[in-house]
C-alpha positions as CSV (number, residue, x, y, z in Angstrom):
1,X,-53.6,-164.5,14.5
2,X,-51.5,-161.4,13.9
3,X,-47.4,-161.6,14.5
4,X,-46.8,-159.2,17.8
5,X,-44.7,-156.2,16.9
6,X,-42.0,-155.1,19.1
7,X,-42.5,-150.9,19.2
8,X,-39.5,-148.9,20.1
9,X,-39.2,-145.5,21.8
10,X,-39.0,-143.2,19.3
11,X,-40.5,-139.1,19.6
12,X,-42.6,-137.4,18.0
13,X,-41.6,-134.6,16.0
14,X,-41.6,-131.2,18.1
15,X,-44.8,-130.1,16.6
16,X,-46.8,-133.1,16.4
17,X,-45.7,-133.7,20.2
18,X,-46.6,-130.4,21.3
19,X,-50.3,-130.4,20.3
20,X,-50.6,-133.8,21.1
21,X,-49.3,-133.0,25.1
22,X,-51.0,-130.4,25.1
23,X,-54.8,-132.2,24.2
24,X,-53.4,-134.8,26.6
25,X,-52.6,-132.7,29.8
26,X,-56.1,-131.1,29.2
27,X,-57.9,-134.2,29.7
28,X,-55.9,-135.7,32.2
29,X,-56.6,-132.4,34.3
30,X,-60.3,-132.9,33.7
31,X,-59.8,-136.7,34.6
32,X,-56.3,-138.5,35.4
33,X,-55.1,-141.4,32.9
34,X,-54.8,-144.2,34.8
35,X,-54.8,-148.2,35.1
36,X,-58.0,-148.6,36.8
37,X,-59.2,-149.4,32.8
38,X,-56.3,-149.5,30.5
39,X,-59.0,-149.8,27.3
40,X,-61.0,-147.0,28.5
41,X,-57.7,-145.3,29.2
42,X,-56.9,-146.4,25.5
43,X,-59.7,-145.1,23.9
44,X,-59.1,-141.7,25.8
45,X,-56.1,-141.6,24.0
46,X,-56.9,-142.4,20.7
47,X,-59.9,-140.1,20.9
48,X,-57.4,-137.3,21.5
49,X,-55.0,-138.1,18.9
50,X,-57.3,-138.4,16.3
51,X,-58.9,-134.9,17.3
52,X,-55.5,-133.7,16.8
53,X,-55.5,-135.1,13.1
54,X,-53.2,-138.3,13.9
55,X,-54.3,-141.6,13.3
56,X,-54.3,-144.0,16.5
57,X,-54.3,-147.7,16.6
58,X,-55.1,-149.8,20.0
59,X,-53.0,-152.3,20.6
60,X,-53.3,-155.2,23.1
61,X,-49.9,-156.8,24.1
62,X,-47.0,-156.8,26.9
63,X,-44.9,-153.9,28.6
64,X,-42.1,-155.6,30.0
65,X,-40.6,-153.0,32.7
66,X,-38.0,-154.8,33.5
67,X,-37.7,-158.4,35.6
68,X,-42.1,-158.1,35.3
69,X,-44.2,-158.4,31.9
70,X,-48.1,-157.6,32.7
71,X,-50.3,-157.7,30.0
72,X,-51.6,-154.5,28.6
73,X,-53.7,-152.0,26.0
74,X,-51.7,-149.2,24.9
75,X,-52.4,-147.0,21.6
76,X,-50.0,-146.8,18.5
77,X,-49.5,-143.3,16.6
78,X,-47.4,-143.7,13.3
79,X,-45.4,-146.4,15.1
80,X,-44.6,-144.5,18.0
81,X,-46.3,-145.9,21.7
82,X,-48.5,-143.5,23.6
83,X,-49.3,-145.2,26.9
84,X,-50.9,-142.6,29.7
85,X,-52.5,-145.5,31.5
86,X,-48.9,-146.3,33.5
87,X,-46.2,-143.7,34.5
88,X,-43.2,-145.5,33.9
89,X,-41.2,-143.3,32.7
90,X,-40.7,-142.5,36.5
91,X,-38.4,-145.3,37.8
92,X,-40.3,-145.1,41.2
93,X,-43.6,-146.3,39.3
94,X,-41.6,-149.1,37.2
95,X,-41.1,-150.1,40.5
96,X,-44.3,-150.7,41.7
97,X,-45.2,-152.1,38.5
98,X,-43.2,-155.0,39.3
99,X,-44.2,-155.0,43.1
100,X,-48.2,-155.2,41.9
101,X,-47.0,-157.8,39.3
102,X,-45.7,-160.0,42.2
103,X,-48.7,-159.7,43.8
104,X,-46.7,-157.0,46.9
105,X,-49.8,-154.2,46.1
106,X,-53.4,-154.5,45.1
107,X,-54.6,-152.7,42.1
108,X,-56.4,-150.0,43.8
109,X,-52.7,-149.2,45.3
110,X,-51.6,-149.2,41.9
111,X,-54.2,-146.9,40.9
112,X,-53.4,-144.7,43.7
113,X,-49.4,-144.4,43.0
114,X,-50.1,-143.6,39.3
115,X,-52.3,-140.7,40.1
116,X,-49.3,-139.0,41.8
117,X,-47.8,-138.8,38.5
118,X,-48.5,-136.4,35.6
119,X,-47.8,-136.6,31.3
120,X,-44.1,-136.0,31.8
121,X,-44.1,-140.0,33.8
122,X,-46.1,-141.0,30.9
123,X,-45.1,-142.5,27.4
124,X,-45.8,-140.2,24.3
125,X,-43.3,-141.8,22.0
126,X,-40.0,-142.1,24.2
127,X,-38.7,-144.5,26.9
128,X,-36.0,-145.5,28.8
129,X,-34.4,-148.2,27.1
130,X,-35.0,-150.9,29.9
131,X,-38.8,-151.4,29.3
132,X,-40.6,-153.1,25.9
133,X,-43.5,-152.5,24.7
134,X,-44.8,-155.6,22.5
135,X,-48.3,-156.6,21.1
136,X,-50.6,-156.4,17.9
137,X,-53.5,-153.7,16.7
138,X,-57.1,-154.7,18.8
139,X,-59.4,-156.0,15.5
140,X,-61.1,-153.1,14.5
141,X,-58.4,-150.8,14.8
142,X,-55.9,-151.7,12.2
């Protein structure tokens, strides 16, 4: 079994970020990221990276957002979290993280509330302080 890393928020460098956000907003206007299916939205990811000429890694862990941990699949680009299946960046949708956690919202309300959201609510490298991303690479991707 591999020893969970703890990733912290740390950006991309201007360039690197720009072409990456910029691949990502154009698929999430064809189809929104979302949590209906984290892998799926994972791969998505990954596949975009990569076309970019970055090297992604899925990882399955925990985001901890802060009095709720749910379990999660997020992707890893030179150490830096890319999540675009969960807005929480926006402290409205941290919120209802924890609410769906606690079993307050079913997932297709979750799905619904992270729809309303766009890239700039999404991880690409920075986040507030308050949340954690933990876990180790899927085998396969390491």
């Amino acid at each position: 079994m591999r020893r969970s890393v703890v990733y912290d928020p740390v950006p991309f460098p201007a360039d690197v970020r720009g072409e990456l956000v910029t691949t990502l907003e154009r698929l999430h206007a064809d189809e929104p990221f979302g949590p209906l299916d984290v892998r799926a939205t994972a791969r998505r990811v990954a596949g975009a990276a990569a076309t970019v000429g970055l090297e992604p890694m899925m990882v399955r862990g925990r985001v901890d957002v802060g009095g709720a941990e749910l379990d999660h699949v997020f992707v890893v680009v030179d150490g830096r979290v890319v999540d675009l299946a969960l807005p929480i960046r926006a402290p409205s949708f941290a919120q209802t993280v924890r609410a769906w956690v606690a079993g307050d919202l079913d997932h297709g309300e979750l799905v619904e509330r992270a729809a309303r959201h766009g890239i700039e609510d999404r991880v690409v490298g920075e986040y507030p302080r308050r949340l954690c991303y933990r876990g180790a690479p899927l085998w396969g991707h390491d």
